[in-house]
C-alpha positions as CSV (number, residue, x, y, z in Angstrom):
1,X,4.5,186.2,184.0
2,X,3.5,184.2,180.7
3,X,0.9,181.7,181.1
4,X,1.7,178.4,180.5
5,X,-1.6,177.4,179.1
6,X,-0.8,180.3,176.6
7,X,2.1,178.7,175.3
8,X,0.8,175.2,175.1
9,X,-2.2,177.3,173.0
10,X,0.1,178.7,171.2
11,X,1.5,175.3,170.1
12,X,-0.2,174.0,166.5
13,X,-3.2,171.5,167.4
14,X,-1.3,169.4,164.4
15,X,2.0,169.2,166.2
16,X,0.3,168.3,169.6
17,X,-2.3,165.8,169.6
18,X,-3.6,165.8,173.2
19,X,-3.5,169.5,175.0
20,X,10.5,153.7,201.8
21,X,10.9,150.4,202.8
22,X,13.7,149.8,204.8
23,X,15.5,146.3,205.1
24,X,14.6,143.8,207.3
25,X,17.1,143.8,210.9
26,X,18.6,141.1,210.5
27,X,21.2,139.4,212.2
28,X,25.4,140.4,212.0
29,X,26.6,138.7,209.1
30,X,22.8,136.8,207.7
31,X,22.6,137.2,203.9
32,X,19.9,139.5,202.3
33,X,16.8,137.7,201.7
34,X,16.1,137.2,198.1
35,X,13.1,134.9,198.1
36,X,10.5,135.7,194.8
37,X,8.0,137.6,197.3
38,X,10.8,140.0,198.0
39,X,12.2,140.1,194.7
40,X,8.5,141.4,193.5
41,X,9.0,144.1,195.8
42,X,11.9,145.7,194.5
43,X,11.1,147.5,191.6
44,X,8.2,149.8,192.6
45,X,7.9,151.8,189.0
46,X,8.5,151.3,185.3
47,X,11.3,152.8,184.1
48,X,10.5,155.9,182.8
49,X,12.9,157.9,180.1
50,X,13.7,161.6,180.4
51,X,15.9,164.5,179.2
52,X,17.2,162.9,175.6
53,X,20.0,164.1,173.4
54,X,21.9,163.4,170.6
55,X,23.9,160.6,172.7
56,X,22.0,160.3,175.6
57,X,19.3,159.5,178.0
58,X,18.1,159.0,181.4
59,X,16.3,156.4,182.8
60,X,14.3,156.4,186.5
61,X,12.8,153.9,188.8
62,X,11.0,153.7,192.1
63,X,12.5,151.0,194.7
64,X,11.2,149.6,197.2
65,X,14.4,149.2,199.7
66,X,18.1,150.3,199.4
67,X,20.0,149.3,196.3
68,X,21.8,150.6,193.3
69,X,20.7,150.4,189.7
70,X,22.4,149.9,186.4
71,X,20.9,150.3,182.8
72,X,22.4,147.6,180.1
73,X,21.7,149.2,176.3
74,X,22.1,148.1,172.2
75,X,20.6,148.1,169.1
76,X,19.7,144.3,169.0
77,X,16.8,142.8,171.5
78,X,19.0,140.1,172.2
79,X,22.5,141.8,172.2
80,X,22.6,144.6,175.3
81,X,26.7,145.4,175.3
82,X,26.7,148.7,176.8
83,X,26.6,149.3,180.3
84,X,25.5,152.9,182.0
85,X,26.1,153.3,185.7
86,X,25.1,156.4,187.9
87,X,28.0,157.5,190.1
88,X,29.2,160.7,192.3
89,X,32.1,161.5,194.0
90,X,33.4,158.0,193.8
91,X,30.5,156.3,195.2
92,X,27.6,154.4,193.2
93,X,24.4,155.8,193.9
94,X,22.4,154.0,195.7
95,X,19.1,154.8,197.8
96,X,15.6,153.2,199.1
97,X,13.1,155.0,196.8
98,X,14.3,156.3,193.6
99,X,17.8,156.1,191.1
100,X,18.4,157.7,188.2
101,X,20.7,156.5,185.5
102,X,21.7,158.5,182.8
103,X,23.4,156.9,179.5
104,X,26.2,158.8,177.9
105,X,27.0,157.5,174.6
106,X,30.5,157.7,173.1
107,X,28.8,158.6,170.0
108,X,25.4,159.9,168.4
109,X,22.6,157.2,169.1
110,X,20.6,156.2,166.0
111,X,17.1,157.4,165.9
112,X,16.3,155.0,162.7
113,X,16.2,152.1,164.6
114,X,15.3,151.5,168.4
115,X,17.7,151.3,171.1
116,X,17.1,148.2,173.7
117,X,17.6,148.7,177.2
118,X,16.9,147.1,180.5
119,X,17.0,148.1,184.1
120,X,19.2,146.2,186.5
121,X,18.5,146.6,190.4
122,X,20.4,145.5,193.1
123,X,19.5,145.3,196.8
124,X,22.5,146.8,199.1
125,X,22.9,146.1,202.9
126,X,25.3,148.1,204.8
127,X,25.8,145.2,208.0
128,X,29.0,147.7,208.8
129,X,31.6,149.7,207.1
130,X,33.5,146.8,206.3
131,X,31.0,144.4,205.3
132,X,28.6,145.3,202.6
133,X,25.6,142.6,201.4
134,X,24.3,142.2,197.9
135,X,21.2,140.6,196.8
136,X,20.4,139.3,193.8
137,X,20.0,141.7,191.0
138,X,16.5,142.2,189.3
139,X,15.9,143.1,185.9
140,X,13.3,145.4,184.1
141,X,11.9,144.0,180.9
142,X,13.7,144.7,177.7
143,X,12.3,147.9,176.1
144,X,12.6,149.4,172.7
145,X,13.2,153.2,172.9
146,X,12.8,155.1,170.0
147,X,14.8,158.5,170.1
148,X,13.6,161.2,167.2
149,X,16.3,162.9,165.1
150,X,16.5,166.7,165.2
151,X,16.7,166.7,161.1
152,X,13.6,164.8,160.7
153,X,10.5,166.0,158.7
154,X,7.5,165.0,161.2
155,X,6.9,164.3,165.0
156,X,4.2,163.7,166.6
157,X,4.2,165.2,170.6
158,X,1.6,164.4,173.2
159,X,0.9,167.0,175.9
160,X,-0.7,165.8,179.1
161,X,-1.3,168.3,181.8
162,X,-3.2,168.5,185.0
163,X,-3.4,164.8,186.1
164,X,-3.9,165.4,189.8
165,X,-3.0,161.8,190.6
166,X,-7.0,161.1,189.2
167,X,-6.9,157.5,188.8
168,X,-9.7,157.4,186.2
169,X,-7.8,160.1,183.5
170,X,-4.4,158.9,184.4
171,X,-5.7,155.2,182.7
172,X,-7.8,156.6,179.9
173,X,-4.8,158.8,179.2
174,X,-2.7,155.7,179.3
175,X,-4.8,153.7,176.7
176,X,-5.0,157.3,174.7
177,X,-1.3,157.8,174.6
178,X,-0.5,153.9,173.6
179,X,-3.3,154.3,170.5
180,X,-1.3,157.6,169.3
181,X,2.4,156.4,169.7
182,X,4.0,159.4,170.0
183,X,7.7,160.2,169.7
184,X,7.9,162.6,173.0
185,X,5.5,162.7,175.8
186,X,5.9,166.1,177.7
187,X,3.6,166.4,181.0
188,X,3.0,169.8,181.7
189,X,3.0,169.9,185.8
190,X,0.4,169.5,188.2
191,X,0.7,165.7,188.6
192,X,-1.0,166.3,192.3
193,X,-3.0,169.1,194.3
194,X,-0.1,168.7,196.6
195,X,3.2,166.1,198.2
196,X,1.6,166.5,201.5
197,X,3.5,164.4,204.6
198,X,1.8,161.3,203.4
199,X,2.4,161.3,199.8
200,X,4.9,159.3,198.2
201,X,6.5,161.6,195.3
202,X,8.4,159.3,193.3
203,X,5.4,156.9,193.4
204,X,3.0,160.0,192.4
205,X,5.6,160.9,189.2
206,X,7.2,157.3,188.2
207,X,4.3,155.2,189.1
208,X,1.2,157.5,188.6
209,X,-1.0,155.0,187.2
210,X,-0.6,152.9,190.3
211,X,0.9,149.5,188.4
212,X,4.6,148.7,187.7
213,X,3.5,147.2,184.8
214,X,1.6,150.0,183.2
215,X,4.1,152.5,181.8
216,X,3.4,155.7,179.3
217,X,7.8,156.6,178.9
218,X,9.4,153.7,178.9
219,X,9.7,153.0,175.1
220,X,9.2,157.1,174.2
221,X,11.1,159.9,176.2
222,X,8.9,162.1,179.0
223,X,9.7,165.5,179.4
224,X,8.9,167.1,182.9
225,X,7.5,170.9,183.2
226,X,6.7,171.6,186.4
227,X,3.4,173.1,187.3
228,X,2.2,175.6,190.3
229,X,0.8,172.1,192.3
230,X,3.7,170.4,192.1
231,X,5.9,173.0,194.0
232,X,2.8,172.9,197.1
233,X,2.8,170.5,200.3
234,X,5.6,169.8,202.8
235,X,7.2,167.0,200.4
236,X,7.4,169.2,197.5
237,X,11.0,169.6,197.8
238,X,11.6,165.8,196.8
239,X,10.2,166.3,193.5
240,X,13.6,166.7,192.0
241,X,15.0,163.8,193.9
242,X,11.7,161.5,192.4
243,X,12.9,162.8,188.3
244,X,16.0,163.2,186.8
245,X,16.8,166.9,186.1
246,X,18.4,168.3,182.5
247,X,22.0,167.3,182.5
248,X,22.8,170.7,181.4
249,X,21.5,172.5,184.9
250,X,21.0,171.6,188.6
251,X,19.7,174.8,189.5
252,X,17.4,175.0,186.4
253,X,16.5,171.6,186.2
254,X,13.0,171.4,184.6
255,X,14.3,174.5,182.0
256,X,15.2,172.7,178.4
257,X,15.7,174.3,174.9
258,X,15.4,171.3,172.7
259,X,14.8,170.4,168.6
260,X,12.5,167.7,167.8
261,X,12.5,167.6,164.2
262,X,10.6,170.8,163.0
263,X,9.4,171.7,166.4
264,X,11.4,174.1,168.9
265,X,10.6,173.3,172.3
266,X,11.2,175.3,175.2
267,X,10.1,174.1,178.7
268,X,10.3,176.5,182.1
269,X,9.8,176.3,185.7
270,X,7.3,179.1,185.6
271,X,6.8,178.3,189.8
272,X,4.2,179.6,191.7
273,X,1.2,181.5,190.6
274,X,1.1,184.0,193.2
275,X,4.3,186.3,194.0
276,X,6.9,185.2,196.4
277,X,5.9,187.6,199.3
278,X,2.2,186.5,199.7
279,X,1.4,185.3,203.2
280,X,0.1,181.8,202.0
281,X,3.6,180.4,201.5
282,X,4.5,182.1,205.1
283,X,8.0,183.2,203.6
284,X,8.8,179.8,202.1
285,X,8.8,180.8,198.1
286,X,12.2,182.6,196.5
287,X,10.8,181.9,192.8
288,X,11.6,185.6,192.1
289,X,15.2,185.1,191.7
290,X,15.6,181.3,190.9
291,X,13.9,182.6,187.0
């Protein structure tokens, strides 16, 4: 199996430049509350970008009760026309810890200018079938995201790897990161030891510095490679409910061929570190034929 601290190695050390809260019962019919205490509550993470392309991009964020989020977008701070919602099947997605929204552009986006984009949030009760309650919508900050072109001459990546939800790196790496102003962030797995029963994942993976208002992808895009830790513990299998997978593969959803500029990037899902039959995951691993 090839070692993925090979291939970061193998990477030029000039192109890298570091190696649920449930609604309150309430009575039939009584109106969400909406008071600024419980407004402050409902966005639980930045938004954090992921997966870009030529005409698109996804945005996540932690909530903090049921709801359904929406991601306005344009190329002026002060003029957002565009409107991206996430929707399956004929319903808008909606759920108590994490949404994804991914834009899909009628056309190429620009990478010589930012584009400006918001989060919108929405609280959603369900007082029946027939009789559906809305809060009042709460809004991200404006961000500037700034998408790199696959033609273009330089980029400048930063690789982050082995965080294991340490406090301490996670901030230094924040105050690192924000001095370097890279184009792509790409975190190289093992965000935790494990998602044991008590973990949060989404808050581990959206929120890892532990403040909404601390964010290292909301203005640059993060690319997600998943690392032997983050596939351990009995909550591992919401990892790929907490980020938004490739658009191009559910069942590959951390594997990405991408161009940024004159680098080639490949990222895979390289799973465990010890074959699928050993007694430690007690029959639970099938890693063998998902590569």
């Amino acid at each position: 199996m090839f070692n993925r601290r090979q291939f970061l190695g193998s990477v030029p050390v000039s192109a890298v430049a570091i190696s649920a809260i449930h609604l309150d019962a309430q009575a039939h019919g009584k109106e969400l509350q909406t008071d600024n205490s419980k407004a402050s509550e409902l966005i639980a993470s930045p938004p954090v970008v992921q997966n870009p392309r030529s005409n698109g991009f996804g945005v996540s964020i932690a909530v903090n009760q049921l709801a359904t989020a929406w991601v306005e977008y344009g190329f002026s701070k002060d003029d957002l026309p565009f409107t991206a919602v996430a929707s399956q099947h004929g319903l808008i997605r909606a759920d108590d810890r994490v949404l994804h929204v991914r834009v899909h552009h009628p056309e190429a986006l620009p990478t010589d200018r930012p584009i400006f984009y918001r989060v919108k949030v929405q609280p959603l009760r369900y007082a029946n079938a027939y009789m559906l309650e809305r809060g009042e919508p709460q809004s991200t900050a404006i961000n500037p995201l700034q998408l790199t072109s696959a033609s273009t001459a330089r980029v400048r990546i930063v690789s982050i790897n082995d965080t294991h939800e340490n406090l301490e790196t996670i901030h230094s790496l924040h105050r690192e990161i924000n001095k370097l102003d890279p184009d792509l962030l790409i975190w190289n797995g093992d965000s935790c030891n494990d998602f044991d029963a008590a973990d949060s994942p989404e808050q581990i993976l959206l929120n890892p510095a532990k403040d909404p208002q601390r964010s290292w992808a909301s203005t640059r895009p993060l690319l997600f490679s998943n690392g032997n830790h983050d596939v351990r513990g009995q909550r591992a299998r919401e990892v790929i409910d907490s980020f938004a997978a490739a658009p191009e593969s559910s069942e590959l959803p951390y594997n990405q061929a991408l161009r940024f500029g004159p680098l080639a990037l490949i990222t895979l899902d390289t799973g465990e570190d010890k074959p699928d039959h050993h007694p430690v995951f007690a029959g639970t691993a099938a890693y063998q034929p998902y590569v």
